[in-house]
C-alpha positions in Angstrom: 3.1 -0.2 11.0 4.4 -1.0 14.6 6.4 -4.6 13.7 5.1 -7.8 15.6 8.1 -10.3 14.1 9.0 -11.2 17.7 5.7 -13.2 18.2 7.6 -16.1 16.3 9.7 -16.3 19.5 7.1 -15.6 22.1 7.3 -18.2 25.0 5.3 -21.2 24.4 4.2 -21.7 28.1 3.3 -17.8 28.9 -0.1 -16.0 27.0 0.6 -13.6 25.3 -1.8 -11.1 26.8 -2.4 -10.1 30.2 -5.3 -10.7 31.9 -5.3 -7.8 34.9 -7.3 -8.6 38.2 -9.4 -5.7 39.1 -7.7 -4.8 42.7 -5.5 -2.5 44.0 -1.6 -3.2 44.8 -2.4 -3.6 48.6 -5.1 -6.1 47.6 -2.0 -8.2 46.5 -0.9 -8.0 49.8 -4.4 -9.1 52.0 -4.7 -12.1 49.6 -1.3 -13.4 50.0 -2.1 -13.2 53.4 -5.2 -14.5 53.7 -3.5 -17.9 51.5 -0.5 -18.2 54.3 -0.4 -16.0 57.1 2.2 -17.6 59.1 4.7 -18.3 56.1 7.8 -15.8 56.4 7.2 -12.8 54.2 10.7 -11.0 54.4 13.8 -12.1 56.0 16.6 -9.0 57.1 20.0 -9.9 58.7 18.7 -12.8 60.1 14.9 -11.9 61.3 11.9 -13.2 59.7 8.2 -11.3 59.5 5.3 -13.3 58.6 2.8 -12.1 55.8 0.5 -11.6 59.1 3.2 -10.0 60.7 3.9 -6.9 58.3 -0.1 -7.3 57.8 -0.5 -5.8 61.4 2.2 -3.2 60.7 1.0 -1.8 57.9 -2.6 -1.7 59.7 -1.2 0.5 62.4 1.2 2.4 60.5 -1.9 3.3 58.1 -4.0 4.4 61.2 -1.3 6.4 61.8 -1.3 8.3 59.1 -4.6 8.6 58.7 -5.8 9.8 62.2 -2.2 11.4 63.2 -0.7 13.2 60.2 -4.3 13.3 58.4 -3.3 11.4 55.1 -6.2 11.1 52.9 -7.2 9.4 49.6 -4.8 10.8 47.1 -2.7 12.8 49.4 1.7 12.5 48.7 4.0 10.7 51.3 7.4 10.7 50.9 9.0 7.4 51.4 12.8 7.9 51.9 14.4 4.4 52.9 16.8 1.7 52.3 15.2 -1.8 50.8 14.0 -3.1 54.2 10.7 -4.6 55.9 10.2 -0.8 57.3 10.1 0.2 53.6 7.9 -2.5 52.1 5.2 -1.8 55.6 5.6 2.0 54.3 5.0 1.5 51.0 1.8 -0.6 51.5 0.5 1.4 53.9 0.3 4.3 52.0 -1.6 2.0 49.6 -4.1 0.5 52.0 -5.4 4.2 53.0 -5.8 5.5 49.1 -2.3 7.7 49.7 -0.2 7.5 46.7 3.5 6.9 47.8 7.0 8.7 46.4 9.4 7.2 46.9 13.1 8.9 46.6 16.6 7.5 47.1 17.8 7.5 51.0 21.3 9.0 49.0 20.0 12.3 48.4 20.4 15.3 50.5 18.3 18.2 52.0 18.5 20.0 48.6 17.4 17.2 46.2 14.4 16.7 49.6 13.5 20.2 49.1 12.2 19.9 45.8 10.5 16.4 45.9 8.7 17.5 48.8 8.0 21.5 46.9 7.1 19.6 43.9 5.0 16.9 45.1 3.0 18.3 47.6 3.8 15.8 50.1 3.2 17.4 54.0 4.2 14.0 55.2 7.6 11.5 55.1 8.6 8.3 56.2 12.3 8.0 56.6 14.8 6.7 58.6 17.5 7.4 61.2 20.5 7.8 58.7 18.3 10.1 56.9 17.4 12.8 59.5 19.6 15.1 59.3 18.7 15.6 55.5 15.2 16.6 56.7 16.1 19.2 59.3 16.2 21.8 56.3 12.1 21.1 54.9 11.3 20.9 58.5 12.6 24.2 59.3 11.2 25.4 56.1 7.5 24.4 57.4 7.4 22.0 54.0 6.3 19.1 56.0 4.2 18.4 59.1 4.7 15.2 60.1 8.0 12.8 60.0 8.1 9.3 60.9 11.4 8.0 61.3 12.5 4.1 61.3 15.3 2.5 62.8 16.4 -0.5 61.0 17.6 -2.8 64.1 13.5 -2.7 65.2 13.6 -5.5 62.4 17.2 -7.2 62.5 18.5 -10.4 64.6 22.5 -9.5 65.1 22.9 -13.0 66.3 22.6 -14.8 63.4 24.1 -12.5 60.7 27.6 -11.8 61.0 29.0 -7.9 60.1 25.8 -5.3 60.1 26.6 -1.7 58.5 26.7 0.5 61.5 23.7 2.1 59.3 21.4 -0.8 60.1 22.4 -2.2 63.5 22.1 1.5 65.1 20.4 1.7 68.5 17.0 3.5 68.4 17.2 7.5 68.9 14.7 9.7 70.3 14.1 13.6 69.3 12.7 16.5 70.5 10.8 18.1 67.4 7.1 17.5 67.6 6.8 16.9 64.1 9.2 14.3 64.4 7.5 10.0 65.2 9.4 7.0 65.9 8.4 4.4 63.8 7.9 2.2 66.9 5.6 4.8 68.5 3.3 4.2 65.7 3.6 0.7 66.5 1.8 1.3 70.3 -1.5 2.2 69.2 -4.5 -0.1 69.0 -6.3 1.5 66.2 -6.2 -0.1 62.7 -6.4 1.5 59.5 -9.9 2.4 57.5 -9.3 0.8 54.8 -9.6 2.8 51.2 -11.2 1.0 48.2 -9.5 3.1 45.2 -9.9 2.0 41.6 -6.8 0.3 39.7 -6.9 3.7 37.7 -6.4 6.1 40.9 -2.7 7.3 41.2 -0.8 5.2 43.7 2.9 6.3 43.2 4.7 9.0 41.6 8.7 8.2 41.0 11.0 10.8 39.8 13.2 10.6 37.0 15.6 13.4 36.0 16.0 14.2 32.4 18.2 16.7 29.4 17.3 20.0 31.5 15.8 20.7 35.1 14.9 19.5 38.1 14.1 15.5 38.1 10.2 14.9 37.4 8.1 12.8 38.9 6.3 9.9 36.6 2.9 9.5 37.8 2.0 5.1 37.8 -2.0 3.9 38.8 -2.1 0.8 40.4 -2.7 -1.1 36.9 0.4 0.1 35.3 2.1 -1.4 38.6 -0.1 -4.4 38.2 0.7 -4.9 34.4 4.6 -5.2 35.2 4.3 -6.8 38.7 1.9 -9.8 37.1 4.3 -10.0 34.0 7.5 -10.5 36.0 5.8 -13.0 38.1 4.7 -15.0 35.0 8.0 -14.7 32.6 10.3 -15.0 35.8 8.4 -18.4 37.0 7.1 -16.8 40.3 5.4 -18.9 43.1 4.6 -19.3 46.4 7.6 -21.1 46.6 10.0 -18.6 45.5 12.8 -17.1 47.4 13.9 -13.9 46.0 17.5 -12.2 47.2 16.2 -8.6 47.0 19.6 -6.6 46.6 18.3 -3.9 43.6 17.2 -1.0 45.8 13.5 -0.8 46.5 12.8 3.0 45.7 13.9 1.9 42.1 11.7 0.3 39.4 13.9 -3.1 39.5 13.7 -3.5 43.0 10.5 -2.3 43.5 8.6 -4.6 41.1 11.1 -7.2 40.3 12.0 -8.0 44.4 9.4 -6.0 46.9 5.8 -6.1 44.4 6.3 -9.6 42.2 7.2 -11.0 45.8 4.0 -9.9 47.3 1.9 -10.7 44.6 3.1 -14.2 45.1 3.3 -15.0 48.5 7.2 -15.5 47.9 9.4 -14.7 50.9 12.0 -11.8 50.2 15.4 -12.1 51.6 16.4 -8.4 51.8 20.2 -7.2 51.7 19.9 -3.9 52.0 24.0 -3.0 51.3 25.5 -4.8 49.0 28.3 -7.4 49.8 29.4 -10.5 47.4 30.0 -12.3 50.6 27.1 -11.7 52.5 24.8 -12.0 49.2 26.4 -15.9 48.8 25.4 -16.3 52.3 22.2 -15.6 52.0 21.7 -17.6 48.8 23.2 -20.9 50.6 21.1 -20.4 53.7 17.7 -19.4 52.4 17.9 -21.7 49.0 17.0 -18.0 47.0 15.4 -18.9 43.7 15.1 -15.3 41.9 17.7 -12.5 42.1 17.4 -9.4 40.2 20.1 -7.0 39.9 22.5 -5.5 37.9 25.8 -7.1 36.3 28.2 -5.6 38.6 26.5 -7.8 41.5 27.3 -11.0 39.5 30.7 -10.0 38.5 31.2 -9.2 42.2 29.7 -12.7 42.8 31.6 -14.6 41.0 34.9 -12.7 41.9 34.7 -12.9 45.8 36.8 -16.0 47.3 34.6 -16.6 50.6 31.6 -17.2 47.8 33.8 -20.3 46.0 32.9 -22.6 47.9 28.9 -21.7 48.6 26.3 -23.5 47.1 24.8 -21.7 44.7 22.5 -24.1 43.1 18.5 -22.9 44.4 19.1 -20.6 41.5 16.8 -20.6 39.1 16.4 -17.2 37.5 18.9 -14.6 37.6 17.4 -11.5 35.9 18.6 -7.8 35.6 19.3 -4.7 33.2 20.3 -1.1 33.1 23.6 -1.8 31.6 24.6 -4.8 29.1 25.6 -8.4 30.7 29.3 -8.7 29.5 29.6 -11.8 27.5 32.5 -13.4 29.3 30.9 -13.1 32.6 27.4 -14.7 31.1 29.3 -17.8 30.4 31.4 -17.8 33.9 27.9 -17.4 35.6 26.2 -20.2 33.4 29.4 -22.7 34.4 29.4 -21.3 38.2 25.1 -21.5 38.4 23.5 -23.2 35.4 21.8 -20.4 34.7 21.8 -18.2 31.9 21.7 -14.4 32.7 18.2 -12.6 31.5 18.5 -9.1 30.4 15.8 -6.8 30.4 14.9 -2.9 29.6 12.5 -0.4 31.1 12.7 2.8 32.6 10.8 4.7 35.5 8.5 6.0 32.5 7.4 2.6 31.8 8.0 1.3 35.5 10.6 -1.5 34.4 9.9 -4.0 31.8 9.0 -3.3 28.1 11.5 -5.8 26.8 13.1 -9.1 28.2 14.5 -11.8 26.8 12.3 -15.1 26.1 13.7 -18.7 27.9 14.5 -20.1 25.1 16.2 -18.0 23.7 18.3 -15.5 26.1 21.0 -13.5 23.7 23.2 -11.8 24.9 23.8 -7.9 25.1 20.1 -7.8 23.8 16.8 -6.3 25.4 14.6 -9.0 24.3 11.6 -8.4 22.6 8.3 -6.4 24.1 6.2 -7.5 26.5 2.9 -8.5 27.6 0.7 -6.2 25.1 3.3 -4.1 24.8 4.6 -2.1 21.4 8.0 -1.2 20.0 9.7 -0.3 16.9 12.4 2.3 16.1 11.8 5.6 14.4 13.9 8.4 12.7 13.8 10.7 15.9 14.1 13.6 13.7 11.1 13.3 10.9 9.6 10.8 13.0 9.4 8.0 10.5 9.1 4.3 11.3 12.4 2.6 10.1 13.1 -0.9 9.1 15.0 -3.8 10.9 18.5 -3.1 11.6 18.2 0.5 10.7 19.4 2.8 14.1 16.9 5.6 15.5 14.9 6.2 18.6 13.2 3.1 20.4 9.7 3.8 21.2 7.0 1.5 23.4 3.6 1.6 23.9 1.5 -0.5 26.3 -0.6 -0.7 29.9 2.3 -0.2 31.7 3.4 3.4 30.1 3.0 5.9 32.8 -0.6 8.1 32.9 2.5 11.2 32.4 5.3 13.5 34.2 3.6 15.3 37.5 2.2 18.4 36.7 4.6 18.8 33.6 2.5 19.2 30.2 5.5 20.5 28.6 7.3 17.6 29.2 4.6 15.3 28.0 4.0 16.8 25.0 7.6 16.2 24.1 7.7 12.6 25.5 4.7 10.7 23.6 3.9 10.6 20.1 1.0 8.8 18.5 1.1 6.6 15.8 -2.6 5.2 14.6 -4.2 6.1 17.3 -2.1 4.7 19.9 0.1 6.5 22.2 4.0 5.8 21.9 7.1 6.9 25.2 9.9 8.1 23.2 12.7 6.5 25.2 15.3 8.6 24.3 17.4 5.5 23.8 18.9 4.7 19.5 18.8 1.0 18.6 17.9 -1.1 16.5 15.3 -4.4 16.2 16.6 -7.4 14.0 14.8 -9.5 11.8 13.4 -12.1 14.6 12.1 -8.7 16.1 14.8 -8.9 19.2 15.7 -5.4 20.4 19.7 -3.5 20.8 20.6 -0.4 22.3 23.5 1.0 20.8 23.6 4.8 22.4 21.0 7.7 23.8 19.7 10.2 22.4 19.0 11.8 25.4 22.4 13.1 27.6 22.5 10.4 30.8 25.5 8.4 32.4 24.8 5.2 33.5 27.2 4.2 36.1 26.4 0.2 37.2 22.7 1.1 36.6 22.3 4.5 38.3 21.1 7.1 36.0 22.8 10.3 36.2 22.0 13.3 34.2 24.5 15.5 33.6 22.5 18.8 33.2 21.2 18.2 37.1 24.9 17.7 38.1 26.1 20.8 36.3 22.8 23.1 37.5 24.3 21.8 41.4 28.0 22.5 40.3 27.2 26.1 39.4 26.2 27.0 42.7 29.9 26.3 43.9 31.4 29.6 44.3 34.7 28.7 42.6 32.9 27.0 38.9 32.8 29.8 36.2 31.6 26.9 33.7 31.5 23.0 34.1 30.6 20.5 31.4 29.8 17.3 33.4 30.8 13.9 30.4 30.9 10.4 31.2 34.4 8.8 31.6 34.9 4.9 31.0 35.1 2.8 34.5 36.0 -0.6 34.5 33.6 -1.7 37.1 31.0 0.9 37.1 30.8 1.4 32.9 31.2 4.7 33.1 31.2 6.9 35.8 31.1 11.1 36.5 33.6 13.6 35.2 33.4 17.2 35.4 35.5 19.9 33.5 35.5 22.9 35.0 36.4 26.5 34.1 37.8 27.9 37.5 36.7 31.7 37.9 40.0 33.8 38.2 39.8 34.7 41.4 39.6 31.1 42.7 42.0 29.3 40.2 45.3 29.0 42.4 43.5 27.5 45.2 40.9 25.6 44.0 41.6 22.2 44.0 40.1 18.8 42.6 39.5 17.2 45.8 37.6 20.5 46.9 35.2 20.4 44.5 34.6 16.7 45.0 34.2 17.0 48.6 31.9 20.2 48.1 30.0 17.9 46.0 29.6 15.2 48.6 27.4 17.9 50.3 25.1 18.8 47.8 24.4 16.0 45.7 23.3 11.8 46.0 26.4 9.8 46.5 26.2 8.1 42.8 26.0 11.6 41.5 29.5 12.8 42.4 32.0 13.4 40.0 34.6 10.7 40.3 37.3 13.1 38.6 37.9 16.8 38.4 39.6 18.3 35.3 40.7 21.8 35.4 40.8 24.2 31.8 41.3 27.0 30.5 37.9 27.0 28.7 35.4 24.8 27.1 34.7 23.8 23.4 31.8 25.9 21.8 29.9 25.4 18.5 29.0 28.3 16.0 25.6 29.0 18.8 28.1 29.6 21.4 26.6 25.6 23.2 29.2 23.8 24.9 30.2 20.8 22.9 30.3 18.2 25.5 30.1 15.7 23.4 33.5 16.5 22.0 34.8 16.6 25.2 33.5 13.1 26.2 35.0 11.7 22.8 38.2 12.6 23.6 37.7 11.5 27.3 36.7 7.9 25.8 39.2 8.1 23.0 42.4 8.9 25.7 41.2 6.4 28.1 40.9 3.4 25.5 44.3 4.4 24.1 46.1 4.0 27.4 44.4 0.3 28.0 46.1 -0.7 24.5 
């Protein structure tokens, strides 16, 4: 029986079931604008939008895709930007015409495009400048029609924010292709969109997550299972129409995207996005705009709290300082707390679930914990391998169940079936992830079942990594581990087995900068290690876990 201890330590001020309002995630939007139009929606390097103004946006950009590219109810559009108000418009406009939005890192390159766009169907992106080039490959393929590119200055003030990546403060470009759009083009016309009534069961966004084996698949969320983790991090984060939120997890990811861009919306808060992460900038912004909510990941704080020019900021408009996908260190919890007055709220989710199925209570935020489950949510841990429910503090496979658990992997039943499992009747995400729940029902990761490296909250699977490294023409075999990083966690090693030919001239740089080319920035192995060959078992499977002991092992030993 699926354990309910944690109720004992439920938040006395929160229900403990959500009520959902029957409307779509655009209607979130409309409302908040109908309550304050003029109030200032999203702030970027210094230039404010009004909820009216990104309500006329996303009217026009919707036309646009309806009448120009021919986007229709359920249709896939790509959405490949940084956090900005171009990708918040994007986002909702795809939502106000019934489309159902996919949105992908702006760090990947025209190979990783390739097969969102094969795999999702999508005829139609949104990008922006930085990103073109990555497109020129599906556009000469024919695997998209229509491409509407951004360009983030549209949308910045340079005079009142000091140093702008060149990224952002870029002059607009024009281009020849026909295919190609300027996001301000779209801007010129005088049509709105039509908007599409959908029901908070119709597919509004798939997000891809990359797993053991394969290419990455994409997780298929209705507008209720957004709803169910938008509304609940409004209510346990103590959202208002007041709030100020420093939006600096990215926006194509579940943090960002409900904890920043969606619990924003949904409560007329104004979003103050920083788009490229600086300590200095981000202290800034928090002394100038009074931010209330920040989500993020430790690394941000630690860089925080490190960087001189923040010293002397005032920091206190801080009210809720919220993140996950890697532990809190204890040691910076407490500098935070002294520095803030605010204790540090760790959470877990995944794409799967789209973010929260655990956070810590108010009362009672421990540290290096997940909390306990949600808003109707489920957990408890299981033997992964006879599938038996365990006991507090005994270790297996932590398991969820709720409204926010994804409708399943796009156009994957393979994957599925190996994904859920049912216990009475009710349908249970294996995470992947072994922990533990202790007898006040909190939850504790202590390792994964499934083969990822989690480098400062970016999920990278080594069996993607190696399936790119094979195509290099100088790998015989590579077993990509996880290496220990004193900022990051851990970041990417390979260990490759160099084919003969190639051996005395292949170097460790090479194969890192041939990497830069194929693969997402956060991707990249860190560190190349040549041998001679790799560890096998009895089945003749590389035993990479051996190889990533020693890696840990050797690294630890030379910190002693």
């Amino acid at each position: 029986m699926v354990q309910n201890r944690h109720k004992q330590h439920w938040p006395d001020h929160l229900p403990q079931n959500l009520s959902l309002p029957a409307q779509s995630m655009y209607d979130n939007l409309v409302l908040a604008t109908r309550s304050n139009p003029t109030k200032a929606s999203v702030v970027f390097y210094g230039h404010s939008l009004s909820y009216q103004d990104i309500s006329i946006i996303i009217d026009k950009l919707g036309a646009y895709l309806q009448k120009t590219c021919g986007v229709k109810t359920g249709d896939r559009v790509i959405l490949d930007m940084q956090s900005s108000p171009q990708f918040i418009c994007a986002y909702y406009a795809c939502l106000a015409i019934g489309a159902v939005v996919v949105p992908i890192s702006p760090m990947n390159v025209s190979e990783e495009i390739d097969h969102y766009c094969t795999d999702s169907g999508a005829r139609v992106a949104i990008t922006a400048q930085a990103a073109v080039e990555e497109f020129q490959d599906v556009l000469t393929k024919n695997k998209i029609d229509h491409l509407i590119v951004a360009t983030y200055s549209d949308y910045i003030d340079a005079s009142i924010v000091g140093d702008i990546p060149d990224e952002f403060s870029a002059a607009r470009q024009t281009f020849s292709d026909s295919r190609m759009t300027s996001w301000h083009d779209t801007q010129q016309h005088a049509e709105i969109a039509d908007f599409t009534p959908v029901s908070p069961e119709s597919l509004a966004a798939i997000l891809y997550t990359s797993g053991t084996t394969g290419n990455p698949k994409g997780c298929m969320h209705t507008h209720r299972t957004l709803m169910h983790t938008t509304m609940g991090a409004v209510l346990w984060e103590g959202m208002k129409d007041d709030t100020v939120i420093l939006a600096t997890a990215p926006m194509f990811h579940v943090t960002g995207m409900q904890h920043s861009m969606n619990a924003g919306i949904f409560s007329g808060a104004t979003i103050v996005i920083l788009p490229r992460w600086s300590p200095s900038v981000a202290g800034e912004l928090i002394e100038t705009y009074r931010c209330t909510h920040w989500a993020n990941v430790p690394t941000m704080v630690v860089d925080l709290l490190a960087d001189a020019s923040v010293a002397g900021r005032d920091l206190s408009s801080l009210i809720n300082i919220f993140g996950g996908g890697t532990s809190m260190p204890e040691a910076v919890a407490q500098k935070l707390y002294e520095r803030c007055q605010v204790r540090y709220m760790e959470a877990y989710g995944m794409t799967e679930t789209i973010s929260q199925t655990h956070m810590n209570p108010h009362q009672d935020l421990r540290k290096q914990c997940l909390g306990i489950p949600t808003f109707d949510t489920e957990s408890t841990v299981i033997d992964p391998e006879t599938l038996e429910e365990l006991g507090p503090n005994e270790t297996g496979e932590i398991i969820s169940c709720g409204p926010q658990l994804m409708m399943g992997y796009w156009q994957r039943d393979d994957a599925n079936k190996e994904a859920f499992i049912d216990i009475d009747g009710k349908r249970f995400f294996r995470t992947g992830d072994l922990g533990r729940y202790d007898t006040d029902g909190f939850f504790y990761i202590s390792d994964r079942i499934k083969r990822m490296i989690n480098a400062a909250g970016y999920k990278v699977w080594p069996a993607e990594v190696e399936a790119t490294l094979y195509k290099h023409p100088a790998i015989k075999e590579v077993a990509i581990i996880s290496s220990p990083d004193n900022r990051r966690g851990e970041t990417v090693k390979a260990v490759v087995v160099l084919k003969e030919e190639h051996a005395a001239s292949t170097t460790e740089s090479q194969i890192i900068d041939w990497s830069r080319e194929h693969m997402a920035s956060y991707k990249i192995p860190r560190a190349v290690t040549f041998t001679k060959e790799l560890p096998r078992s009895g089945t003749g499977k590389i035993q990479w876990r051996l190889l990533q002991d020693e890696e840990w092992a050797a690294k630890q030993s030379n910190t002693h």
